[in-house]
C-alpha positions in Angstrom: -8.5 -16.0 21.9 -6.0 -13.4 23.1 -2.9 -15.7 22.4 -4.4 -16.3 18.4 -4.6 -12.6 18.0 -1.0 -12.1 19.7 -0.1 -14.9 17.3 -1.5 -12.9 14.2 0.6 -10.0 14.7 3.6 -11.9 16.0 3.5 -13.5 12.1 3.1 -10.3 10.2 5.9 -8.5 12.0 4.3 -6.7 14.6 6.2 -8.7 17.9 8.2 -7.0 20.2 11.3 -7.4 19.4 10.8 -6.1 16.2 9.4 -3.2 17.2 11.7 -2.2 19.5 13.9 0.6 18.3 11.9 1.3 15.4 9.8 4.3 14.7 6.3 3.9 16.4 8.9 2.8 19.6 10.4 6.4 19.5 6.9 7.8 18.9 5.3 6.0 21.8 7.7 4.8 24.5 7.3 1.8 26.1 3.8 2.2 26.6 3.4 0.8 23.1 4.0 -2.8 24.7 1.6 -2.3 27.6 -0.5 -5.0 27.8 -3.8 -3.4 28.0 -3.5 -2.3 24.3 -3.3 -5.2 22.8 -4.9 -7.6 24.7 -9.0 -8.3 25.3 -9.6 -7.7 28.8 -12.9 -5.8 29.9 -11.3 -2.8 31.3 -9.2 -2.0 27.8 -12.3 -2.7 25.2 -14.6 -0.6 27.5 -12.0 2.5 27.4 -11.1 1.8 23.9 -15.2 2.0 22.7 -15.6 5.2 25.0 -12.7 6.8 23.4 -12.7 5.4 20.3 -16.4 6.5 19.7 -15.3 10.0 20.4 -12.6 10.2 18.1 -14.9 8.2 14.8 -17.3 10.8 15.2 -14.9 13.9 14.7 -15.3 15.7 12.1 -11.9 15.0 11.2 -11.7 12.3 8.4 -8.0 11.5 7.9 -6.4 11.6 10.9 -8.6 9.4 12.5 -6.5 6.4 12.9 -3.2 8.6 14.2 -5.3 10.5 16.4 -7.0 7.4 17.9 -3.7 5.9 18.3 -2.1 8.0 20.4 -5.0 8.8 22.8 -5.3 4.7 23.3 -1.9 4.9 24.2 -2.7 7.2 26.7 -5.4 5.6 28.2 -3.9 2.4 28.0 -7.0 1.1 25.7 -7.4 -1.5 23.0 -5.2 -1.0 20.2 -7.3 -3.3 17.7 -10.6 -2.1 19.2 -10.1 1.4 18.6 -8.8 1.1 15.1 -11.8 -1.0 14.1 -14.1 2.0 15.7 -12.0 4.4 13.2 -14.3 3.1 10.0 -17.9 3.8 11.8 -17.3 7.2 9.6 -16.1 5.7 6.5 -16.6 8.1 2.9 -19.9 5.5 2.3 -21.4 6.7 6.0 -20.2 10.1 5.7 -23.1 11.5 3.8 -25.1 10.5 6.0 -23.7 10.5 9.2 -22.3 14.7 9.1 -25.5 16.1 7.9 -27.3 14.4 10.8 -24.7 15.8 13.2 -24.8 19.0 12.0 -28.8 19.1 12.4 -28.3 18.1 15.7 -26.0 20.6 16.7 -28.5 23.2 15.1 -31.1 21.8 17.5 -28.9 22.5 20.6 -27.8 25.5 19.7 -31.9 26.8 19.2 -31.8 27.1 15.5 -33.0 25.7 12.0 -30.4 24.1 9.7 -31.9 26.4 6.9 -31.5 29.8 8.4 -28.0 29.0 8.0 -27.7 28.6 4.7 -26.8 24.9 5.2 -24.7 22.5 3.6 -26.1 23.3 0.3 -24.9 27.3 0.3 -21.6 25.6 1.3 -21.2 23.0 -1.1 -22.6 25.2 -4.0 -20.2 27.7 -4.0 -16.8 25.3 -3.4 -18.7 23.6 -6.6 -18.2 26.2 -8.4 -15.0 27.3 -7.5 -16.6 31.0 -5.6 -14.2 30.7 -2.6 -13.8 34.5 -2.2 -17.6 34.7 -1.7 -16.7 32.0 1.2 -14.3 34.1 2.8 -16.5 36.9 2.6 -19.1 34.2 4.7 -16.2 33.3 7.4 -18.2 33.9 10.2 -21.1 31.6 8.9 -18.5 28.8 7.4 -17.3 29.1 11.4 -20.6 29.0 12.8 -21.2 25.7 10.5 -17.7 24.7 11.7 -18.3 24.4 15.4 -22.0 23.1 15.1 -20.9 20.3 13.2 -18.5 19.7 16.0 -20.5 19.9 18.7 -23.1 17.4 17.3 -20.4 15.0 16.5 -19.0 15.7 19.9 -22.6 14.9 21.6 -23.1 11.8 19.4 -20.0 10.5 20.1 -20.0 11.0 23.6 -23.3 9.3 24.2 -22.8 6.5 21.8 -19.1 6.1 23.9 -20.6 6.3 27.3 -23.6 3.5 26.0 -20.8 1.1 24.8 -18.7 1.4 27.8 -21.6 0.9 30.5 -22.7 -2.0 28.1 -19.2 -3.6 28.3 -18.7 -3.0 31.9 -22.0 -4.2 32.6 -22.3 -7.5 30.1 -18.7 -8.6 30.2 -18.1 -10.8 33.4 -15.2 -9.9 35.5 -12.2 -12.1 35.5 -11.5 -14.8 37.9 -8.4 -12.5 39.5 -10.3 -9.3 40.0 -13.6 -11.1 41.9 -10.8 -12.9 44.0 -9.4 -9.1 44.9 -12.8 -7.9 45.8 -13.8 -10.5 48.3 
């Protein structure tokens, strides 16, 4: 399956030697033709789910994709697999996925989503255009700030460190790495 997928990209311009020299070359070294990121091997997809699930759940829709590229780089994890992670938190999930972050980060910190103020006081005033009344809130738009963070970061953390265990766990060793073991 590995050779169809190498065969995929190879078609739509993506081989080697046309990458080489180009811009994501320059960007990335050689590490961009490592062969953990782009082929399916158990080691790879189980850092690219750990690390990819962190980076989905961010708060920081946009830069999702650049971001997760260049931490799977670093970790030598699956290109393909992490970019598919990137649209868990799409704008369809979104709605539903940072409001239920945000209440959990209100329950670790101790407190109730209402006392403060919520994503309603926050959306109602950028609705109606009262941004100097924001600013004259920075301290509770912060507070909001890094509790939506840390329940992404929690969420994505422990939905990262399931998947990897899972694929570590349910995908069988190749025939070379039990042959170094024994």
């Amino acid at each position: 399956m590995s050779f169809k997928v190498f065969r995929w990209f190879h078609r739509r311009g993506f081989s080697r030697h046309k990458l080489k020299g180009g811009r994501l070359h320059s960007w990335l070294g050689d590490h961009l033709f490592s062969k953990d990121l782009w082929q399916l091997k158990r080691e790879p997809v189980a850092r690219a789910w750990l690390f990819g699930c962190l980076i989905a759940s961010s708060p920081l829709m946009g830069v999702h994709i650049v971001l997760s590229t260049f931490v799977a780089v670093a970790v030598r994890a699956n290109l393909p697999m992490t970019f598919c992670l990137q649209w868990i938190t799409n704008p369809f999930t979104a709605p539903v996925y940072y409001p239920a972050a945000f209440i959990l980060g209100c329950r670790i910190l101790g407190f109730k989503p209402e006392s403060m103020g919520g994503w309603k006081h926050i959306l109602h005033k950028i609705v109606e255009f009262r941004f100097h009344e924001l600013a004259l809130d920075a301290s509770m738009v912060l507070k909001i700030i890094l509790t939506l963070f840390l329940g992404c970061f929690v969420v994505g953390l422990v939905a990262g460190l399931v998947g990897y265990a899972v694929i570590l766990l349910a995908w069988p060793r190749d025939k070379m790495t039990k042959k170094a073991l024994v």
